[in-house]
LUMLODO-135485 format. One line per field, with one value per residue: residue number from 1; x, y, z of N, C-alpha, C in turn. Coordinates in steps of 0.05 Angstrom, whole numbers, m for minus. Layout:
BEGIN
seq NUM  ... .
n.x X  ... .
n.y Y  ... .
n.z Z  ... .
ca.x X  ... .
ca.y Y  ... .
ca.z Z  ... .
c.x X  ... .
c.y Y  ... .
c.z Z  ... .
This chain:
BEGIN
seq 1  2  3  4  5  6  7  8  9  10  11  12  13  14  15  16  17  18  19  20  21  22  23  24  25  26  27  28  29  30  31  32  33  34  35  36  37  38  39  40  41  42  43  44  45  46  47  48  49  50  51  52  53  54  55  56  57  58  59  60  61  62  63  64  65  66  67  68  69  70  71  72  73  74  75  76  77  78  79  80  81  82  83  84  85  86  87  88  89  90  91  92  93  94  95  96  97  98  99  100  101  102  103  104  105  106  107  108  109  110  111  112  113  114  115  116  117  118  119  120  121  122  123  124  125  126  127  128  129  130  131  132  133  134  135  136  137  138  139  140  141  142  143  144  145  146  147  148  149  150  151  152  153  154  155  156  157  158  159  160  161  162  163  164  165  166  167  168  169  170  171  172  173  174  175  176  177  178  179  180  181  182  183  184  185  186  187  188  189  190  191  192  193  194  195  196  197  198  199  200  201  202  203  204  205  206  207  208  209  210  211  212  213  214  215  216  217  218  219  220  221  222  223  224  225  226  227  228  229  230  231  232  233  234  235  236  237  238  239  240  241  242  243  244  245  246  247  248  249  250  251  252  253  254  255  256  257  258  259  260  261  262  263  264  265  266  267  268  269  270  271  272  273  274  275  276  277  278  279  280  281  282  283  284  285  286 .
n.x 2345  2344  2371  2374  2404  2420  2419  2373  2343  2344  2323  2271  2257  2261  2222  2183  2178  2163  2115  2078  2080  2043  2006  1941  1923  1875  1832  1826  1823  1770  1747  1743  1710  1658  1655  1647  1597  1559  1573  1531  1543  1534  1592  1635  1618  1633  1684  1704  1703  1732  1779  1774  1781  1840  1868  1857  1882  1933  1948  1944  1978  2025  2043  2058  2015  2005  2043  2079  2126  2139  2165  2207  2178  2203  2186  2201  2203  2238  2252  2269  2303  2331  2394  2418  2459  2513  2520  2495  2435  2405  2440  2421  2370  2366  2396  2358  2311  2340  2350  2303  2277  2302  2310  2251  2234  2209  2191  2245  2251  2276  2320  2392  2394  2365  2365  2397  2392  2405  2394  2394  2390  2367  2335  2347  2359  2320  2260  2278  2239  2256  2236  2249  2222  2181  2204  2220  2230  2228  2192  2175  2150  2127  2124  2108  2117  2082  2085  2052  2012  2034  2056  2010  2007  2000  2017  2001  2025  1976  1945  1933  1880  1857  1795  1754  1729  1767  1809  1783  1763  1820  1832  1791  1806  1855  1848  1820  1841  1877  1844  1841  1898  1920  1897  1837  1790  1814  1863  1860  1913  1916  1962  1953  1986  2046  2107  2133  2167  2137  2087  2079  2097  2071  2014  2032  2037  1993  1964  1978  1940  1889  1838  1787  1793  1772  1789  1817  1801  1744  1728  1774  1745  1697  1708  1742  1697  1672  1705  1710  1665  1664  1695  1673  1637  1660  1653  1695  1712  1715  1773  1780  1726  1673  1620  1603  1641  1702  1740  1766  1774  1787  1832  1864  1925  1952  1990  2017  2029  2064  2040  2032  2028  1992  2001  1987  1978  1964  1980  1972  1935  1941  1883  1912  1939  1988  2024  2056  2076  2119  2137  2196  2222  2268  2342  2342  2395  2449 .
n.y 1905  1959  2012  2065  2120  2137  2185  2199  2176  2198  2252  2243  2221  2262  2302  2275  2275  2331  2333  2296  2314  2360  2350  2318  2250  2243  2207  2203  2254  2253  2219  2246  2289  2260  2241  2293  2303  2248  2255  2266  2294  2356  2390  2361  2354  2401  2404  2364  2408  2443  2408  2409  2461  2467  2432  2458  2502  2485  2477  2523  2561  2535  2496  2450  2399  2382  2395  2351  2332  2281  2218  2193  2143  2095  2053  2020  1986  1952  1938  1874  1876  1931  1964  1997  2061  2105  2103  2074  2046  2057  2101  2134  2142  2160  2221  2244  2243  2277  2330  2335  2341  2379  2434  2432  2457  2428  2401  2372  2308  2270  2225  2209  2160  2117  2133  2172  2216  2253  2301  2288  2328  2331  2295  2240  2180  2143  2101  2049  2008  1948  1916  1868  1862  1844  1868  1934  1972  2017  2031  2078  2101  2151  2153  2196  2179  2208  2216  2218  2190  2133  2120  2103  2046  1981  1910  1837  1775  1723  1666  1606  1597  1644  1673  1707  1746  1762  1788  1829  1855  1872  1907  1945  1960  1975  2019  2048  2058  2097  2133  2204  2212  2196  2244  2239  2243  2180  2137  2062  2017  1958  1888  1823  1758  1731  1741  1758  1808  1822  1818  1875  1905  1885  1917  1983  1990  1972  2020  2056  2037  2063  2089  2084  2042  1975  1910  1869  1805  1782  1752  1783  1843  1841  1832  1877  1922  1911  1906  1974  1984  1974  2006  2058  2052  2064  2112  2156  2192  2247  2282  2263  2282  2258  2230  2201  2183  2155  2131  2136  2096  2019  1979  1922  1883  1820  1759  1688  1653  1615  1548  1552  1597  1667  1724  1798  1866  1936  1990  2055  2111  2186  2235  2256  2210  2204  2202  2180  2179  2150  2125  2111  2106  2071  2090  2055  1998  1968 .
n.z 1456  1495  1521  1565  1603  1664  1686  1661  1688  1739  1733  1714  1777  1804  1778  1790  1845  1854  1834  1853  1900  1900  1867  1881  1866  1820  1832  1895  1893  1874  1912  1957  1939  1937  1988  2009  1989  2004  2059  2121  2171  2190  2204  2187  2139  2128  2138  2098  2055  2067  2062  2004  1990  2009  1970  1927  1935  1928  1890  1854  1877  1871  1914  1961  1979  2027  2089  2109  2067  2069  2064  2010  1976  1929  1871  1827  1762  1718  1660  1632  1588  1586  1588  1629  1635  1661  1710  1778  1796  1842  1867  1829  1825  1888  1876  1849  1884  1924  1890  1877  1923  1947  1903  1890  1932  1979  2039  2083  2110  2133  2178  2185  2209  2256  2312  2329  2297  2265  2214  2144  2104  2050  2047  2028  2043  1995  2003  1968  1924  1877  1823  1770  1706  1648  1581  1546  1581  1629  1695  1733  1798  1848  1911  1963  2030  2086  2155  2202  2190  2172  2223  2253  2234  2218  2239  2236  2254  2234  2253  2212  2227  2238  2222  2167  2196  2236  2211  2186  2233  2256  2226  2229  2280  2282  2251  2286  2331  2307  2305  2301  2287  2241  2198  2176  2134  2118  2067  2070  2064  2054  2069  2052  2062  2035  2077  2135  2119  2064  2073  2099  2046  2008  2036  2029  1973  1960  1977  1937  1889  1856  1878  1854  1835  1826  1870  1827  1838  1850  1903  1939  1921  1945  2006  2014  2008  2049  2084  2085  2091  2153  2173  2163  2189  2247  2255  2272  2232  2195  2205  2258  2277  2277  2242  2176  2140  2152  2118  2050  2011  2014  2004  1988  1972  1955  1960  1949  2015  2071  2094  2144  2167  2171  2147  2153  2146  2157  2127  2139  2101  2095  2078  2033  2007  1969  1903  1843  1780  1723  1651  1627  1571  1531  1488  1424  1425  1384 .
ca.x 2358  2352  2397  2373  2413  2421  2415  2349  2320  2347  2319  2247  2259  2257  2202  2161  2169  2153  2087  2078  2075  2042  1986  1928  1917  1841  1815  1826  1796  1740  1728  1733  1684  1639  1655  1634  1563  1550  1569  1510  1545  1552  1615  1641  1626  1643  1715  1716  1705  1760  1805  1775  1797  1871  1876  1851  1895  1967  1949  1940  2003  2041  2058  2050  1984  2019  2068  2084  2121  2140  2193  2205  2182  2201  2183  2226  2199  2264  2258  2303  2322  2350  2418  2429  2486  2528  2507  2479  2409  2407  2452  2419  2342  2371  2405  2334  2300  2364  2345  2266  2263  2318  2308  2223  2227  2195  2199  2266  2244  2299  2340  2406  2400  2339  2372  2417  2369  2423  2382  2408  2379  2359  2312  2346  2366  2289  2264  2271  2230  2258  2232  2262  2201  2201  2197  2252  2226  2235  2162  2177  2125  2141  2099  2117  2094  2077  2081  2024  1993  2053  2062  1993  2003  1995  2029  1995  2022  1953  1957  1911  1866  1842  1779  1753  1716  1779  1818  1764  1759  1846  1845  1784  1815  1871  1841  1800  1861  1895  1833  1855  1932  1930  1890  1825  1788  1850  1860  1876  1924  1921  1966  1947  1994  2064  2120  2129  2162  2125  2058  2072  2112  2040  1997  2045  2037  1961  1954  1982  1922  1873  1811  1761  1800  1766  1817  1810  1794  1715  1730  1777  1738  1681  1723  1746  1679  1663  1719  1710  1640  1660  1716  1662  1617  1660  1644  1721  1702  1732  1797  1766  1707  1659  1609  1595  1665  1721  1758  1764  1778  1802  1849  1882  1946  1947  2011  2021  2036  2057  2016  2031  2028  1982  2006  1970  1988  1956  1980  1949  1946  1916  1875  1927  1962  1998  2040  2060  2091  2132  2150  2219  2235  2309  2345  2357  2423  2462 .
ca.y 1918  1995  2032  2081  2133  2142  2219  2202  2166  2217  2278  2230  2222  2290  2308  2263  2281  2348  2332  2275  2327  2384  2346  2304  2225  2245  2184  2210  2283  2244  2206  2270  2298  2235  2236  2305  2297  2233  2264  2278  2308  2388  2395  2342  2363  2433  2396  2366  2428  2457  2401  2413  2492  2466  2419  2471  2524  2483  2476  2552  2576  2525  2490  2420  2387  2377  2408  2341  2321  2255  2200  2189  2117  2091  2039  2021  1965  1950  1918  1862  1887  1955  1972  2020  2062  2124  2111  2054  2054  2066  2125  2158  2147  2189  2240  2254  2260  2296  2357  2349  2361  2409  2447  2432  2467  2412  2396  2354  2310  2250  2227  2189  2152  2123  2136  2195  2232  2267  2312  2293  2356  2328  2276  2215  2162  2149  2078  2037  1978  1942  1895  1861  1861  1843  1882  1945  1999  2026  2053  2087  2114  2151  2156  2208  2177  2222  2193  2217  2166  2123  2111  2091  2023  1953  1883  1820  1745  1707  1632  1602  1593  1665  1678  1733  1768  1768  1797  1852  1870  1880  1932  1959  1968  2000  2057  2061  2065  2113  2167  2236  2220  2204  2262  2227  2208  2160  2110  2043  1994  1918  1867  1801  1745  1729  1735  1779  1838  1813  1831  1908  1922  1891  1939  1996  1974  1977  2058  2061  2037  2085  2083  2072  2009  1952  1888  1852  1788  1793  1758  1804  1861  1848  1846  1907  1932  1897  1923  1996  1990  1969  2032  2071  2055  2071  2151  2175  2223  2269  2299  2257  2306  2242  2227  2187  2178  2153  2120  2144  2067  2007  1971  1893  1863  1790  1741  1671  1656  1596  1530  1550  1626  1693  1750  1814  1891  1943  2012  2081  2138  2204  2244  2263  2198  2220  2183  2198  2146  2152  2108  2116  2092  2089  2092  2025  1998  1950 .
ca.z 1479  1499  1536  1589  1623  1701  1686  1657  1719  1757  1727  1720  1800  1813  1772  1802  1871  1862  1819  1874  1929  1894  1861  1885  1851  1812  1847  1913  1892  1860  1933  1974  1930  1941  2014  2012  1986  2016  2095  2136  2195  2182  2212  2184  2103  2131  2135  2076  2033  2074  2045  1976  1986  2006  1945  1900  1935  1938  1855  1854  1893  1864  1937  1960  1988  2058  2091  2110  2040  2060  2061  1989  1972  1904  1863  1802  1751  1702  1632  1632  1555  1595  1596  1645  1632  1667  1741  1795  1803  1869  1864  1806  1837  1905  1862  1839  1911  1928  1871  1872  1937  1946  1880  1895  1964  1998  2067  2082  2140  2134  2186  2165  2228  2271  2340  2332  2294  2256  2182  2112  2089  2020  2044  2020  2023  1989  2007  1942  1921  1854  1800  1737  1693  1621  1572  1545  1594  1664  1700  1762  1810  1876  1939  1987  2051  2110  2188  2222  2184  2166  2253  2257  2215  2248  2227  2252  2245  2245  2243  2186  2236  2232  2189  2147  2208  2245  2188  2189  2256  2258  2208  2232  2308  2271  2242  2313  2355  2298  2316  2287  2285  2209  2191  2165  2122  2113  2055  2083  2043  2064  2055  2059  2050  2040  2101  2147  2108  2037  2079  2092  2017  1995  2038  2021  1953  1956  1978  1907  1875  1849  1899  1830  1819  1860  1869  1810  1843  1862  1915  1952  1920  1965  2020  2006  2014  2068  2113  2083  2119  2188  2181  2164  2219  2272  2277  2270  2211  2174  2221  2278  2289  2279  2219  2163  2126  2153  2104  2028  2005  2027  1984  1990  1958  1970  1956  1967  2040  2085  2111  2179  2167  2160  2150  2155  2150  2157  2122  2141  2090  2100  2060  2014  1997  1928  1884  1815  1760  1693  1643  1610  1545  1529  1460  1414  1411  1365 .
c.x 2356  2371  2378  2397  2406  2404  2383  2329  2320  2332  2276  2248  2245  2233  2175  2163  2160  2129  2072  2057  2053  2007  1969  1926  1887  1831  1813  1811  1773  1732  1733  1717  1662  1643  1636  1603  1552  1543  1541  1521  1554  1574  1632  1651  1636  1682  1726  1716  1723  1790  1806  1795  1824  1880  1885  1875  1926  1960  1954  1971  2016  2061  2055  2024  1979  2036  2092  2098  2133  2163  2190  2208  2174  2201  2190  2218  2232  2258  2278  2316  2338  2370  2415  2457  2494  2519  2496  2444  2398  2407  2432  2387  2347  2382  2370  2310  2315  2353  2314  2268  2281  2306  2270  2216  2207  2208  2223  2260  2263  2321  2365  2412  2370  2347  2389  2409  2387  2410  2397  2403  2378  2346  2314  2363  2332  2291  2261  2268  2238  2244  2245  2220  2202  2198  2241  2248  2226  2205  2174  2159  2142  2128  2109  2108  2095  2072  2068  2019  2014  2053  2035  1983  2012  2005  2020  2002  2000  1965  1927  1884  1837  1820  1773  1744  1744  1801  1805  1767  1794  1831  1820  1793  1845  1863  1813  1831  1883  1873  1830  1872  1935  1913  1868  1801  1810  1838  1878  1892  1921  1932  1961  1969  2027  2080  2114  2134  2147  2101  2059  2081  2078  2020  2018  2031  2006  1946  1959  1961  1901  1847  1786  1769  1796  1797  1795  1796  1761  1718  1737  1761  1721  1691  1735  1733  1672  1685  1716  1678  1647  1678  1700  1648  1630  1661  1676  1709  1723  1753  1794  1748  1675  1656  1610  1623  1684  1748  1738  1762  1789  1814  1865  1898  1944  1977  2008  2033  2045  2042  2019  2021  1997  1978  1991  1975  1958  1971  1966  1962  1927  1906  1887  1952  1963  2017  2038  2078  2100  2139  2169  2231  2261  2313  2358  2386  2437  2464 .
c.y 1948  1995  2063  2095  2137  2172  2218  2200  2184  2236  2258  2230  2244  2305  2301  2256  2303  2342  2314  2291  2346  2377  2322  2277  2237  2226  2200  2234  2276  2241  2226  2288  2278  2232  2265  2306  2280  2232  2280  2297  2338  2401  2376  2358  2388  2430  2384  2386  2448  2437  2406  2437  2489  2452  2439  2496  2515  2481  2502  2566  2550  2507  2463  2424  2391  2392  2381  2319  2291  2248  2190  2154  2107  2063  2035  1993  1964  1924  1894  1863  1914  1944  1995  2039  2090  2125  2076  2071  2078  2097  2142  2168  2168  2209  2257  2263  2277  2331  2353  2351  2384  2432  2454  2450  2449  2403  2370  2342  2275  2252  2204  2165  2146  2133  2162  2217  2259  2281  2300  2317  2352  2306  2254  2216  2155  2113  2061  2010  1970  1924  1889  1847  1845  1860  1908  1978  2000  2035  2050  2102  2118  2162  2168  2198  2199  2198  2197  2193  2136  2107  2100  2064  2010  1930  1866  1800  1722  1686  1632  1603  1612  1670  1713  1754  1774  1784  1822  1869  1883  1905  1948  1978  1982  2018  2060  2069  2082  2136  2177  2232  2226  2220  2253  2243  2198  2141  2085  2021  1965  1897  1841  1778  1737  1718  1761  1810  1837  1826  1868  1918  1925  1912  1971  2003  1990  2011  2059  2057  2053  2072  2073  2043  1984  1925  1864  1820  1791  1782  1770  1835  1864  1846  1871  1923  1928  1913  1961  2007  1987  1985  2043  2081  2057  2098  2156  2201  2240  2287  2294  2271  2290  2247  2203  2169  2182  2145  2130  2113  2048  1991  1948  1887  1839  1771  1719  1666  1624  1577  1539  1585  1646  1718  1769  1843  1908  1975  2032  2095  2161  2210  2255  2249  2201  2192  2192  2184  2165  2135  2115  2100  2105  2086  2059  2017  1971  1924 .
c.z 1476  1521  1550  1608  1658  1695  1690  1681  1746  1750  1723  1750  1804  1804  1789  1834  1877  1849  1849  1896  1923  1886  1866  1866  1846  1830  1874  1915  1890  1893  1956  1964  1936  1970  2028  2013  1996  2049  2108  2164  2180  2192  2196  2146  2099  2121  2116  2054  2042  2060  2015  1973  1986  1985  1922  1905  1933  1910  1852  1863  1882  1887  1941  1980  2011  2064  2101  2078  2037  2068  2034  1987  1934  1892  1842  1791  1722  1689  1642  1607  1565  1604  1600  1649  1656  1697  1751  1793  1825  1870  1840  1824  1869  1896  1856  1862  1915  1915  1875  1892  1953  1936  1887  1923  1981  2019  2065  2113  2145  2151  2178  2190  2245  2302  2347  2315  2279  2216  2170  2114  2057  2020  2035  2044  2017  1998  1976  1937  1885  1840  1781  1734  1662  1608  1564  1554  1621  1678  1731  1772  1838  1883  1959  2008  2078  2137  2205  2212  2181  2203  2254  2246  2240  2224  2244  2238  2254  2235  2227  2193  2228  2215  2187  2166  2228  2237  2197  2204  2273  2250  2205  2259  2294  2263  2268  2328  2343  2298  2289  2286  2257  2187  2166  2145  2099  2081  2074  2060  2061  2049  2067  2047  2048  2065  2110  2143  2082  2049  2082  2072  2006  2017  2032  1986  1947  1954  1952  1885  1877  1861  1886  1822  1838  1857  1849  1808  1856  1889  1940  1941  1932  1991  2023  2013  2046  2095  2107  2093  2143  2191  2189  2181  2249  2279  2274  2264  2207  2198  2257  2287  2280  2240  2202  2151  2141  2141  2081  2007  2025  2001  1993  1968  1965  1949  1973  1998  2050  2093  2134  2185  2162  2155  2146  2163  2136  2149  2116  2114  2093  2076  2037  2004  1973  1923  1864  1792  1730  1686  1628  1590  1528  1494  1452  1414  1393  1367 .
């Protein structure tokens, strides 16, 4: 059994929303460098070496990526050997958006209300996804999401019926009918599988995986491929201004699902979906 502090997860929180915001996932630099060189349209690579310049310049000034820094979404795996002491979860993990993005000067764009549209002004409550894991450690990772791209996601209940080209051609007509909104070239997450909220946690879920990492199963990894060509080929391009590259990856989760069921989400991310993980290892106890 360890023992983990609240404080701790808090003060990990906060860290890792300002790193989150501030600094690009390598994978993603890697595939806007590779989107770069590979673009034939000259307006186009003109625009991605304008995002290289803002990468390289929010590292430089010390600012975030976006000005858009997000709705703080966290993911919290928990030992089941941790004891958690001096605090709720909950409570400690908003304490920690609370100060990183206070303390971080990042944009506060949280309302505590969808209809009355009333600020926090500290950006929580963050959305938090949990696990009991095994093990006698905590690994938290937190995903600022932005809603240009965030509004441009799609949820479909296909019946089993559906096959693989119909699959395809969703979550290619979603990133057609999301344009320029989510400030492209987007990563797409896809979940496949489950119920009906089980399918968007897994595409959610999926932006989180590093764009070099195909899906372990070969065969969703050629899927994978397969829909990150028929993005490609529809001409968006880089900030909608056409071209070669529209999508950076595409990326599938997949969970058991229903006989009668098929669920199917589709989550946008733009060119600067971040994320940012720690693992916390607590002290032994008796």
């Amino acid at each position: 059994m360890r023992e983990i502090k609240a404080q701790t997860i808090t003060r990990t929180v906060k860290e890792l929303c300002i790193q989150a915001n501030k600094v690009l996932p390598c994978s993603v630099q890697s595939a806007i460098q590779e989107a770069r060189q590979a673009e034939t349209s000259p307006l186009c690579k003109s625009v991605l070496g304008d995002l290289q310049d803002n990468i390289a310049a929010a590292l430089s000034l010390d600012v975030p990526v976006c000005q858009d820094t997000g709705m703080a979404v966290v993911f919290v795996e928990i030992g089941q050997e941790v004891h958690l002491t001096g605090g709720l979860l909950e409570e400690a993990v908003n304490q920690g958006v609370r100060e990183g993005y206070t303390e971080g000067l990042l944009r506060l764009s949280v309302v505590g209300d969808p209809l009355r549209r009333v600020n926090t002004n500290d950006n929580t409550p963050a959305v938090l996804h949990t696990r009991l894991v095994a093990g006698d450690k905590i690994n938290i990772m937190v995903a600022p999401k932005g809603f240009g791209s965030e509004n441009m996601s799609a949820l479909k209940m296909f019946t089993p019926a559906a096959t693989e080209e119909d699959i395809i051609s969703f979550v290619a007509d979603t990133v057609k009918r999301a344009g320029s909104n989510p400030c492209p070239p987007v990563v797409v997450g896809v979940g496949i599988g489950g119920d009906f909220e089980l399918c968007a946690y897994l595409a959610k879920k999926a932006l989180c995986r590093d764009l070099d990492a195909a899906n372990p199963d070969a065969y969703y990894a050629e899927l994978e491929h397969r829909m990150l060509e028929r993005v490609n080929a529809l001409g968006v391009g880089s900030q909608g201004f056409g071209g070669d590259v529209t999508a950076l990856g595409v990326n599938i989760e997949t969970y058991a699902t229903h006989i009668a069921g098929l669920p199917v989400a589709v989550n946008m991310g733009c060119h600067v979906t971040r994320h940012a993980c720690a693992v916390i290892e607590g002290e032994e106890t008796e």
